[in-house]
C-alpha positions in Angstrom: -109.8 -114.9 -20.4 -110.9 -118.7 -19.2 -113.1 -120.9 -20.9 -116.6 -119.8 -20.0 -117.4 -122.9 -18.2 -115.2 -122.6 -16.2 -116.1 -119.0 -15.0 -118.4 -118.4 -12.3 -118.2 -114.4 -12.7 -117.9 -112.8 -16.2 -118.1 -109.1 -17.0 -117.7 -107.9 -20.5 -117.2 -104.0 -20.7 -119.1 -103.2 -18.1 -120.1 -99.7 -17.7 -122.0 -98.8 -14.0 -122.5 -94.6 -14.2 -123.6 -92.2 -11.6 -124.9 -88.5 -12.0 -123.6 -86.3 -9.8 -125.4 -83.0 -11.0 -125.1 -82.5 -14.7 -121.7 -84.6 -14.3 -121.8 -88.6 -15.3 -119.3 -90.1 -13.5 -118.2 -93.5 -14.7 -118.1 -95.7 -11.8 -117.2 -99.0 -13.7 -115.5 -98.0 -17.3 -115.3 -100.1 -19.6 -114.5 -104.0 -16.9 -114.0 -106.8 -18.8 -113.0 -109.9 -16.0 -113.3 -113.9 -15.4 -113.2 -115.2 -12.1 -113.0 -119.0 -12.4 -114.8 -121.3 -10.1 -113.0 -122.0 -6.7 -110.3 -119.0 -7.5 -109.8 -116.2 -4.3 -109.6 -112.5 -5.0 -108.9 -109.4 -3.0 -110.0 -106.2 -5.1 -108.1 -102.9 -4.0 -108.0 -99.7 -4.9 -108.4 -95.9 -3.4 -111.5 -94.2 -2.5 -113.4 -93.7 -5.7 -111.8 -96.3 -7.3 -114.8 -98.6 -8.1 -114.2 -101.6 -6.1 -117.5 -101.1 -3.8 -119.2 -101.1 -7.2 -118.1 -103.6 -8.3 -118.6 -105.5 -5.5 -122.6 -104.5 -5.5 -122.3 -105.5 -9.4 -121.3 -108.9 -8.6 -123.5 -109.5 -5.7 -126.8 -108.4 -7.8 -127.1 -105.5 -5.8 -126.6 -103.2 -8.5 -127.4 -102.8 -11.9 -125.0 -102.4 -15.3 -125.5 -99.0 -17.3 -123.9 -101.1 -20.5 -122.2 -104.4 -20.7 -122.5 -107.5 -19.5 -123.0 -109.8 -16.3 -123.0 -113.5 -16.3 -123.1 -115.7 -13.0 -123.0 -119.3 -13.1 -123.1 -118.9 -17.4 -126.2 -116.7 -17.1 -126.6 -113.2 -18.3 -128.0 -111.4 -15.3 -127.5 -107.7 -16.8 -131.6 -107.1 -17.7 -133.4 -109.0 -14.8 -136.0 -107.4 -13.1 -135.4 -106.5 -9.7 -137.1 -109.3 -8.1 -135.3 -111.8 -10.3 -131.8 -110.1 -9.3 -133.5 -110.8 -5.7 -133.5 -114.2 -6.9 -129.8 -114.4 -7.9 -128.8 -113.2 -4.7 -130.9 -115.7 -2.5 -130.0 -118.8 -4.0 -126.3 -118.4 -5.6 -124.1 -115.7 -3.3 -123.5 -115.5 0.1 -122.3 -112.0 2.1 -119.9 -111.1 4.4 -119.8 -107.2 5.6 -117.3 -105.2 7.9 -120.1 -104.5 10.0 -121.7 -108.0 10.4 -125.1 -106.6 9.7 -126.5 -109.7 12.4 -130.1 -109.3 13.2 -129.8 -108.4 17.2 -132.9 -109.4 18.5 -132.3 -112.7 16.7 -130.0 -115.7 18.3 -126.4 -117.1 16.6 -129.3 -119.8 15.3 -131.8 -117.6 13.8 -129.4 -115.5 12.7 -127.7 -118.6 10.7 -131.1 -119.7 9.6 -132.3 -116.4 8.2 -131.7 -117.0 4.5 -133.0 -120.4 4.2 -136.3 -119.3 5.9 -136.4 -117.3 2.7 -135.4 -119.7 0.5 -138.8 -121.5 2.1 -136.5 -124.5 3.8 -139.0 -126.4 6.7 -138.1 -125.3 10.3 -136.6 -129.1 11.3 -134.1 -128.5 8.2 -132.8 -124.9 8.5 -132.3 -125.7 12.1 -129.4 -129.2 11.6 -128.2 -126.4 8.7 -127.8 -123.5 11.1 -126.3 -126.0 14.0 -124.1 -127.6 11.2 -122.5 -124.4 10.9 -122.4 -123.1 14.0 -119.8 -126.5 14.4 -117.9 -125.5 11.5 -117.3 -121.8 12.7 -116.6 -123.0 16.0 -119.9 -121.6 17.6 -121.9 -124.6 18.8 -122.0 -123.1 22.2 -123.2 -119.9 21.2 -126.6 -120.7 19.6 -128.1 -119.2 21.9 -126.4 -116.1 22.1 -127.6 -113.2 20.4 -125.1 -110.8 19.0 -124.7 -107.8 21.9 -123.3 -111.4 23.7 -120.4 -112.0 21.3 -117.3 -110.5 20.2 -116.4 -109.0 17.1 -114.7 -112.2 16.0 -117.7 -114.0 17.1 -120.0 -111.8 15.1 -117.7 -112.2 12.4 -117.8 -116.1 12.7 -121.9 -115.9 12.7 -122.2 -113.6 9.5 -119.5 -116.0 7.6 -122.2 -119.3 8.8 -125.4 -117.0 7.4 -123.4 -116.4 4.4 -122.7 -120.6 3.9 -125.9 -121.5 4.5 -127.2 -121.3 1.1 -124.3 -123.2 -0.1 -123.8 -120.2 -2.5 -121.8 -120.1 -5.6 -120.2 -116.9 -5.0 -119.1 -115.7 -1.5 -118.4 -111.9 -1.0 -117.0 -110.5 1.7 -116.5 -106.6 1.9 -114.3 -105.1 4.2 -114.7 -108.8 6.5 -111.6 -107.3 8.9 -112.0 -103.8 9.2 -113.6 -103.8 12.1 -111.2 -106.5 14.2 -108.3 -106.4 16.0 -105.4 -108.1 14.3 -105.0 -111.4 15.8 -109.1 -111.6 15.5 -108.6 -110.4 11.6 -106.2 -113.6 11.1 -108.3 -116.0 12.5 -111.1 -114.6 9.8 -108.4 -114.8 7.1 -107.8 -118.4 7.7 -111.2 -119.3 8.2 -112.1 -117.8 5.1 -108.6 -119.2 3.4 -110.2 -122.7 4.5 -113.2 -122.2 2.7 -111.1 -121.5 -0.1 -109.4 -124.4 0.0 -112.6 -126.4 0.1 -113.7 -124.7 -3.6 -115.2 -121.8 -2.6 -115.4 -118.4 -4.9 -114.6 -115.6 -2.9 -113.9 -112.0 -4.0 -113.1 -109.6 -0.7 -113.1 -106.0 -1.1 -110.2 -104.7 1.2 -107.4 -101.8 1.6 -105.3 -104.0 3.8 -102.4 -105.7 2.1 -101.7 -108.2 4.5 -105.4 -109.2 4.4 -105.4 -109.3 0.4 -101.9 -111.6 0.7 -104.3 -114.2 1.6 -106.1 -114.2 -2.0 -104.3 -115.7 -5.3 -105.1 -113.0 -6.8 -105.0 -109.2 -6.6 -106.9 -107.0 -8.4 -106.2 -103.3 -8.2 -108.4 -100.8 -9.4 -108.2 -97.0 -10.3 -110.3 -94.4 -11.7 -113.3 -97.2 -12.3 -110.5 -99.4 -14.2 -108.3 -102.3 -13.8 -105.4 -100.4 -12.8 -103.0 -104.0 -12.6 -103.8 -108.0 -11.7 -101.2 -109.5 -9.5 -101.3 -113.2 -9.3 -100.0 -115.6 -6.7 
């Protein structure tokens, strides 16, 4: 384990359980991890395996049945739902397979949607959602709305709404599974980029090419850390 400070993502023996008629099924058994601050992971692992748990663990989208969660050095395992709600808004950011853009909103709106949240004035989420419409290449699409884009576009607009909190913690599920494999490289190095500039990152994904990019792969079976490979 790292020195706590230096951890963005703790989990000590975490335990997430589902029923499934009168079976308990333990979807997380037992996790103990430490992601430290600016590290990249790719999380792998079959069907079943627990890594889409996991992943809704660390995003606050899920709760622990035992154990513990700490983000940023604070123990998030017993908030109440709108406090999780919280978490989410101000400290991680979200990238999904399927984009999950807004499509009656532009690239802009789009970009700005968490900060109108966060309660940012209109002059002020709009110089954020342009700023990073420039850094993933968009500036001319702003406004485009997303039936007018490519995937790799789309992609590219959900990795901006995902920045625009600045979050702590950026987790991207699947973010090439639905691209073409040029367009799934250019993702990989944009998010590789991000990396480089300090950002957290844990992707969920079954592609090992795609999890090369990481410096570290987790692998997961039967709700377990099955094996860590590091870079």
């Amino acid at each position: 384990m790292t020195a706590q400070n230096d951890s963005i993502v703790r989990l000590d023996r975490a335990v997430k359980t589902y029923a499934m008629g009168r079976q308990v099924i333990r979807a997380l058994n037992e996790v103990s991890l430490d992601f430290r601050r600016g590290s990249f992971w790719a999380v792998m692992g079959s069907s079943g395996s627990g890594k889409s748990t996991l992943l809704n663990i660390l995003g606050c989208l899920d709760r622990l049945a035992s154990g513990i969660y700490r983000l940023e050095g604070s123990d998030v395992s017993a908030l109440s739902d709108d406090q999780l709600s919280e978490r989410r808004l101000r400290h991680i950011g979200f990238i999904f397979q399927s984009f999950n853009l807004i499509p009656q909103l532009s690239v802009q709106r789009n970009i700005e949607l968490p900060l109108q949240y966060l309660g940012w004035d209109a002059e002020k989420s709009r110089a954020r959602g342009r700023e990073l419409a420039r850094k993933v290449g968009l500036e001319d699409r702003l406004d485009h709305r997303p039936a007018e884009l490519s995937g790799g576009q789309m992609q590219r607009v959900a990795i901006a709404r995902a920045l625009a909190n600045d979050p702590a913690l950026l987790l991207a599920d699947e973010p090439t599974g639905n691209l073409d494999s040029a367009t799934g490289a250019q993702i990989m190095r944009m998010l590789s980029d991000l990396h480089r500039e300090g950002k957290t990152i844990v992707m969920v994904t079954h592609e090992p090419d795609v999890a090369c990019y990481a410096d570290h792969r987790l692998h997961m079976k039967d709700g377990r850390i099955d094996r860590i490979e590091t870079a």
